[in-house]
C-alpha positions as CSV (number, residue, x, y, z in Angstrom):
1,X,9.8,0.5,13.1
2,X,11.0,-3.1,12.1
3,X,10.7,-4.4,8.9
4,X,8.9,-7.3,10.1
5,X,6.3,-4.8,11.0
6,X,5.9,-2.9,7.9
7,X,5.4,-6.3,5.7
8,X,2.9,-7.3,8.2
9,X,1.2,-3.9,7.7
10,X,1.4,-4.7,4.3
11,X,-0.4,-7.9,4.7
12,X,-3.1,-6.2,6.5
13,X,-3.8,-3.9,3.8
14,X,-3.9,-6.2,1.6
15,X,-6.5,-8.3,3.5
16,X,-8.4,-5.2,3.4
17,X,-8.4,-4.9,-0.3
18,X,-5.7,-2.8,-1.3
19,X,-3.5,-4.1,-4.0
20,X,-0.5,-4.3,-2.7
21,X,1.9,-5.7,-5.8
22,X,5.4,-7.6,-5.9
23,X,6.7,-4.4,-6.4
24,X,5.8,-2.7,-2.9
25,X,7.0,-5.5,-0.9
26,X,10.5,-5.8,-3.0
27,X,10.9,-2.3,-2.1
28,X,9.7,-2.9,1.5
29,X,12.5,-5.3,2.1
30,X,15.3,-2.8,0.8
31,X,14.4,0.7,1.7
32,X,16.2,2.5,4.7
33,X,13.4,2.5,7.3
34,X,14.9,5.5,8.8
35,X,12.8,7.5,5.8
36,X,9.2,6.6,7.6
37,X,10.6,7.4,11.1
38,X,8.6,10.2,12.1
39,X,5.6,8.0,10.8
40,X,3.1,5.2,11.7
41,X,3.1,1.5,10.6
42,X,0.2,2.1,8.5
43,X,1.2,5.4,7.1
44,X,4.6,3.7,6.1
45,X,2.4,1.0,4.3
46,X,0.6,2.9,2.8
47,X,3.8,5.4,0.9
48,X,5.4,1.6,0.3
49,X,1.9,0.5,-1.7
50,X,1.7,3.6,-3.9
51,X,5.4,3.6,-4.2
52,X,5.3,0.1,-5.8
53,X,2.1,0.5,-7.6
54,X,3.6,3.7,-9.4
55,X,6.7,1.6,-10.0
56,X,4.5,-1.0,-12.1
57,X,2.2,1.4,-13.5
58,X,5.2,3.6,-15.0
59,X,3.2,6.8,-16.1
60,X,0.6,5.5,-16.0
61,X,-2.1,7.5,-13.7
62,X,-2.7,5.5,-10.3
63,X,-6.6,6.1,-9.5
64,X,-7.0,4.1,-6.6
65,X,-4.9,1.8,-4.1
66,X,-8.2,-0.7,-4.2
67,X,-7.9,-3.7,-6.1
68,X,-10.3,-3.4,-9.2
69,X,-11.8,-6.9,-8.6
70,X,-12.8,-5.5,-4.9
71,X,-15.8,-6.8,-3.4
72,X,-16.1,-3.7,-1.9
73,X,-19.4,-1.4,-2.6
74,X,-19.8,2.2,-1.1
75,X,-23.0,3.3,0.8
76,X,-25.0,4.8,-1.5
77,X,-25.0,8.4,-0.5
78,X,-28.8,9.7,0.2
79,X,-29.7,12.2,-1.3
C-alpha cells in the first residue's frame, strides 16, 4: 500500500461521514505502512481514524467513527 492511497482512503471516508480529524491524517503521513500490510486500504483507514480520534479524545470513550452533525438517519427497524 502507498501512502497516497491510504490518505485517499481517508478522504473517502470522510466523504462518507466519518470524522476523520487532523490527528488521523498526521499519523497517516508518519506511520510505517509495513504495520497494515497484511490489510486492505479501507481496513488501514479505518485503524488510522480510530487511532487519531482516540489520540484527540484522550480517555475519553470513542462511541462512534460518525461525525455527530451526520446527516445520516438509520432505517427504522420494523418491528
Amino acid at each position: 500500500m502507498q501512502r497516497s492511497e491510504l490518505l485517499a482512503e481517508l478522504k473517502q471516508l470522510e466523504a462518507m461521514e466519518f470524522d476523520v480529524v487532523e490527528e488521523a491524517i498526521n499519523l497517516a503521513q508518519e506511520v510505517d505502512l509495513t504495520m497494515f500490510a497484511s490489510m486492505s486500504v479501507r481496513a488501514a483507514a479505518v485503524v488510522v481514524a480510530t487511532r487519531g480520534l482516540q489520540k484527540r479524545l484522550g480517555d475519553r470513550n470513542l462511541v462512534s467513527l460518525m461525525r455527530s452533525r451526520s446527516t445520516y438517519r438509520p432505517v427504522p427497524a420494523h418491528a
